[in-house]
C-alpha positions as CSV (number, residue, x, y, z in Angstrom):
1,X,-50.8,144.2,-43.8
2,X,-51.3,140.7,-45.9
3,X,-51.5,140.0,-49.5
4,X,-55.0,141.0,-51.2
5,X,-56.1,137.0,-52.2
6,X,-58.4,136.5,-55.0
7,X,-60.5,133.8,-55.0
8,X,-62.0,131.8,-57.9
9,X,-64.5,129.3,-56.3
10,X,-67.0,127.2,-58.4
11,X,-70.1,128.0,-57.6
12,X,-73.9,125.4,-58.1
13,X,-76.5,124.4,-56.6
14,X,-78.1,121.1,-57.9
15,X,-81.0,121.9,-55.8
16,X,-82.0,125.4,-57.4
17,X,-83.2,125.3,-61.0
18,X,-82.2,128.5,-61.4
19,X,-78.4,127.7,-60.4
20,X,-76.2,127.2,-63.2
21,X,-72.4,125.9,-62.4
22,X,-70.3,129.4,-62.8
23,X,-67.1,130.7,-61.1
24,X,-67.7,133.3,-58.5
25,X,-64.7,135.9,-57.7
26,X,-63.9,137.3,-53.8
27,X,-61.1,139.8,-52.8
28,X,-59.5,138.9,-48.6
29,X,-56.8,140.3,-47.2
30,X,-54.1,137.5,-46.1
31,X,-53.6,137.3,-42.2
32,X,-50.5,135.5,-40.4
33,X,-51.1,131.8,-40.3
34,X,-54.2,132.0,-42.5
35,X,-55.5,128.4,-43.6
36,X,-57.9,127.8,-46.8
37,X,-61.0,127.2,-44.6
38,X,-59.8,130.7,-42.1
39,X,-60.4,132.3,-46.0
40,X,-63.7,130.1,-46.8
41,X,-65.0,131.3,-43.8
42,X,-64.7,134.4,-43.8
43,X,-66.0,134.8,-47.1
44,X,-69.3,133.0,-45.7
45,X,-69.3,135.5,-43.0
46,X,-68.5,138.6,-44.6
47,X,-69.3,138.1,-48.6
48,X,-71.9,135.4,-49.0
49,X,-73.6,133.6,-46.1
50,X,-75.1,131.1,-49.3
51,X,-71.1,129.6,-49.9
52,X,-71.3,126.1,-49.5
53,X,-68.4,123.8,-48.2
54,X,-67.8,121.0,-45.3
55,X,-66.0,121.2,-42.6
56,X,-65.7,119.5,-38.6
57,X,-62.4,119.3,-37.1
58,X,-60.0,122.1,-38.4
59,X,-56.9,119.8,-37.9
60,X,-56.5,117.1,-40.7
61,X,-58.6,114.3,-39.2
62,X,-62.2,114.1,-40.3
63,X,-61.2,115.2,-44.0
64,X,-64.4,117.0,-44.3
65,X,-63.2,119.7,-46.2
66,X,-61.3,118.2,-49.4
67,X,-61.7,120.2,-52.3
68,X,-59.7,120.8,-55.8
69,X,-57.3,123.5,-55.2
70,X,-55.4,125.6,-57.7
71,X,-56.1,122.1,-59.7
72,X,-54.8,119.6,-56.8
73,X,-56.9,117.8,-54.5
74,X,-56.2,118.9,-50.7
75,X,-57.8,119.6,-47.6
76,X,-58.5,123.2,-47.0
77,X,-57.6,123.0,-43.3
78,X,-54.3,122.0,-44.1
79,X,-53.6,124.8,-46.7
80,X,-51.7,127.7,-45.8
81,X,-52.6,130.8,-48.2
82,X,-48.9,131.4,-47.3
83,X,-48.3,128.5,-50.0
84,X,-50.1,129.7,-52.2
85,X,-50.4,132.7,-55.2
86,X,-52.4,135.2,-54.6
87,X,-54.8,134.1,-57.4
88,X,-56.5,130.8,-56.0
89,X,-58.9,128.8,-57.7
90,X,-61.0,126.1,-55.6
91,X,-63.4,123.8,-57.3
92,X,-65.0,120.7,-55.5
93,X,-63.9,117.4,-55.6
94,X,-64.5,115.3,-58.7
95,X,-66.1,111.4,-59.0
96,X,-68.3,112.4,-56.0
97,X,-72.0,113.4,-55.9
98,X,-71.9,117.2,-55.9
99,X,-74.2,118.6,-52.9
100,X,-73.7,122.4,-54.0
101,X,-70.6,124.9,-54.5
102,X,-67.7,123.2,-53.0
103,X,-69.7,120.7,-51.2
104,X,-69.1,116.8,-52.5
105,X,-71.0,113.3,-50.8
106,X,-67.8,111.3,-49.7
107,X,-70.0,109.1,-47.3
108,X,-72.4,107.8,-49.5
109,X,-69.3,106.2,-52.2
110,X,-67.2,105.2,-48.7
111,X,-69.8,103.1,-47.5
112,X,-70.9,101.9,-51.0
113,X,-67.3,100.6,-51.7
114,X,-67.2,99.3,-47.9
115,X,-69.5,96.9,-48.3
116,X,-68.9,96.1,-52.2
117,X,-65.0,95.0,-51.1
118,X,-66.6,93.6,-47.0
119,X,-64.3,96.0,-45.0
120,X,-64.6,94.1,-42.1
121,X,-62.7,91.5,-40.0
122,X,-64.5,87.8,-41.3
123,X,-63.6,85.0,-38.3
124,X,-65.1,82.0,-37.7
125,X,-64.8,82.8,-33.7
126,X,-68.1,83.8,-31.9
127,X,-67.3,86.9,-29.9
128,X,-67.0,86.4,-25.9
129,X,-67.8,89.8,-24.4
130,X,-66.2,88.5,-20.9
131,X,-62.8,87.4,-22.8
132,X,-59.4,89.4,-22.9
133,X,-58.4,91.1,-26.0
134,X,-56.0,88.9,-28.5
135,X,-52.8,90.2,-28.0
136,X,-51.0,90.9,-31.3
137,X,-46.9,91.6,-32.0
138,X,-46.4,95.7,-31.8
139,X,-44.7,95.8,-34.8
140,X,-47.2,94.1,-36.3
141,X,-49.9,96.0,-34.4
142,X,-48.2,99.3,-36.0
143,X,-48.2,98.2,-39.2
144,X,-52.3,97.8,-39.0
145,X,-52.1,100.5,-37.5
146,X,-50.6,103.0,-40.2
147,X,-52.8,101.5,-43.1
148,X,-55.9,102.6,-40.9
149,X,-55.0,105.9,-40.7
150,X,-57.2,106.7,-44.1
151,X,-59.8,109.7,-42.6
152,X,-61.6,109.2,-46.3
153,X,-61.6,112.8,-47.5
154,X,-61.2,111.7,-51.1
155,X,-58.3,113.4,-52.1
156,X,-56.9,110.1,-53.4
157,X,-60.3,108.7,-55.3
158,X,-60.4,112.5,-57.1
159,X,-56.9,112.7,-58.2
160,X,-57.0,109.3,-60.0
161,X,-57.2,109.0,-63.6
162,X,-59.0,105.7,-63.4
163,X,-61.6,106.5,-60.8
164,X,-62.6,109.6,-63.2
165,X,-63.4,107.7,-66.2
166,X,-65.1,104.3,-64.3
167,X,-67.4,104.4,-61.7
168,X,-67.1,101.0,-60.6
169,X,-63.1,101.4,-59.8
170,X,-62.8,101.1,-56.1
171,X,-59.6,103.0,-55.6
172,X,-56.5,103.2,-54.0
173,X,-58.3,103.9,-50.3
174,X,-60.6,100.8,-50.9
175,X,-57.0,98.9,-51.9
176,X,-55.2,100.1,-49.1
177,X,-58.2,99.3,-46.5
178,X,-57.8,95.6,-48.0
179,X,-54.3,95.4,-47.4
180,X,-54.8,96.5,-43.9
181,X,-57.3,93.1,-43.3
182,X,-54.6,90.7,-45.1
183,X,-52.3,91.8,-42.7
184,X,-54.5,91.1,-39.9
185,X,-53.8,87.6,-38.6
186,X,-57.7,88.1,-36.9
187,X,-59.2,88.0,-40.4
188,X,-59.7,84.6,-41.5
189,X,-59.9,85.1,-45.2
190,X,-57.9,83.4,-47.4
191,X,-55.9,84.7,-51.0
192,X,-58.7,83.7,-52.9
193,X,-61.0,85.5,-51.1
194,X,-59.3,88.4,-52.1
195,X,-59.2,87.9,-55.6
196,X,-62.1,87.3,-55.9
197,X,-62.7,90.9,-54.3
198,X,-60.5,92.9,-55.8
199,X,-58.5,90.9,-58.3
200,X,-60.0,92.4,-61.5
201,X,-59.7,96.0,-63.2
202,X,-62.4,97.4,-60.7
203,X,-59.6,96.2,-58.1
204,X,-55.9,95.8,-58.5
205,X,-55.4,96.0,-61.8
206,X,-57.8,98.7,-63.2
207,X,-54.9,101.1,-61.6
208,X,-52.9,103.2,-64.6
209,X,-50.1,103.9,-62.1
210,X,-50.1,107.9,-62.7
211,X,-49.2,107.5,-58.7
212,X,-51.3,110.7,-58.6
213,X,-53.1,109.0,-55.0
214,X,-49.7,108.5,-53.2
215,X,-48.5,112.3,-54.1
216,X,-51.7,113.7,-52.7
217,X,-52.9,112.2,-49.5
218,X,-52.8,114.5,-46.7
219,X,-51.9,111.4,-44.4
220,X,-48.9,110.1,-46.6
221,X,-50.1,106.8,-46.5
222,X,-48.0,104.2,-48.7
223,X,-50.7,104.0,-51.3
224,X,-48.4,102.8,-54.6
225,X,-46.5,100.2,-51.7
226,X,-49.8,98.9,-50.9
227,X,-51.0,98.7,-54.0
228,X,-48.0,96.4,-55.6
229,X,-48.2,94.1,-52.8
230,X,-51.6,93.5,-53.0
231,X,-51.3,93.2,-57.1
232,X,-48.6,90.4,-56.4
233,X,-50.2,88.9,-54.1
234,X,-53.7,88.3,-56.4
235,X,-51.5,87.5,-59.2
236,X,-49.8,84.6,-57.7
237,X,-53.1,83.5,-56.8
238,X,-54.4,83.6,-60.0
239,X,-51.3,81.0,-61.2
240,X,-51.9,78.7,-57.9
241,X,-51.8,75.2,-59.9
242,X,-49.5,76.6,-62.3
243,X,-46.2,77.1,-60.8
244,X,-45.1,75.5,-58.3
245,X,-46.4,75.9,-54.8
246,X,-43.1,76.1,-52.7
247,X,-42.1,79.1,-55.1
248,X,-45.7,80.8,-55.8
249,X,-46.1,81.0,-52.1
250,X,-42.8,82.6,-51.6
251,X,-43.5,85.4,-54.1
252,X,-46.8,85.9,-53.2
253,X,-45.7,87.2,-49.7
254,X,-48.3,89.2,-47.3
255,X,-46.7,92.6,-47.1
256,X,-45.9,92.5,-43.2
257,X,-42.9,91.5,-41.7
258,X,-43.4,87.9,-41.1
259,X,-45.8,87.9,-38.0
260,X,-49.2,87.8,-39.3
261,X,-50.5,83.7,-40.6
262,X,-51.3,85.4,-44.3
């Protein structure tokens, strides 16, 4: 026999005029091996059939279910109660449009900051169906590789200090999505390009540095690293004409290990 759990979970729905944001308590006995959306669920099934929260996968990869937990963002498929006190409190997911309890829209601001920093390869080459795939360096290929690992559950955007008080900040996901197409010796864009993107507060240097992205991604992606690379390397574009060229190039560097033409 488990531990009794007591669960705190926000409760709202936008959609109900009669729904006003409150905390709603449920009691659940603690099984062997039992994750945060095991609990959620069974509360749905057993308590309250009206409990709202996402979900898809169950294994870490859609990142569906992010929500506030006990005060830090997480993914409730990757939380074992086992972890956790007895009393848990689960809100949803600040900076994003609340849908209803622990429901947030993700989608909507992913795609809004995809297109506002062009998170896709730019080339001058006209695609040829018929022709072989470019052939890139593995290491290099890895590299890409690790930065595109993001599966945009938010975590990162709701645990930053800066994305809570602007709304135009696009975040260390939108930074580290950039730094994997400077890498990318297919994209054609150039420094200036991307200062011109991201090389103002909304970008680079709107960050505080509370590292508060890096410590709660579920996929421990490099964030902070990422983020000072791409901070140098707008910087150094910003004093092109100023210091000399030989040295500003050499500082600026492109965050790989030497095989992409950044």
């Amino acid at each position: 026999m488990g531990r009794n759990l007591t669960f705190e979970i926000f409760r709202y729905n936008p959609l109900d005029p009669l729904s006003h944001p409150h905390m709603q308590t449920f009691q659940l006995e603690e099984h062997n091996s039992m994750t945060l959306f095991i609990a959620l669920n069974m509360i749905r099934e057993t308590q309250d059939a009206s409990l709202q929260f996402d979900f898809c996968c169950r294994a870490g990869i859609c990142g569906s279910c992010g929500m506030v937990i006990n005060g830090r963002p997480g993914l409730a498929c990757h939380t074992q109660t086992s972890d956790l006190p007895s009393h848990i409190t689960l809100h949803p997911l600040p900076v994003f449009k609340l849908l209803g309890d622990l429901s947030v829209d993700t989608g909507t601001w992913f795609r809004n900051v995809g297109a506002k920093i062009e998170s896709w390869i730019h080339t001058t080459k006209e695609f040829d169906p018929k022709a072989q795939e470019e052939r890139m360096d593995n290491e290099l290929a890895t590299q890409i590789f690790e930065l595109d690992r993001c599966i945009e559950c938010g975590c990162c955007v709701a645990a930053c200090g800066t994305a809570r008080m602007r709304e135009d900040f696009i975040g260390a996901t939108a930074i580290n999505r950039m730094a994997r197409f400077y890498i990318d010796p297919r994209d054609n864009r150039t420094p200036a390009d991307y200062y011109d993107l991201i090389g103002d507060d909304k970008g680079v240097f709107g960050c505080m540095g509370l590292l508060a992205c890096d410590s709660v991604c579920p996929k421990q992606l490099p964030l902070q690293d990422q983020l000072g690379i791409m901070r140098r390397m707008v910087t150094m574009e910003s004093v092109r004409g100023i210091l000399p060229e030989k040295l500003r190039r050499k500082m600026q560097g492109c965050g790989c290990s030497g095989s992409c033409s950044a």
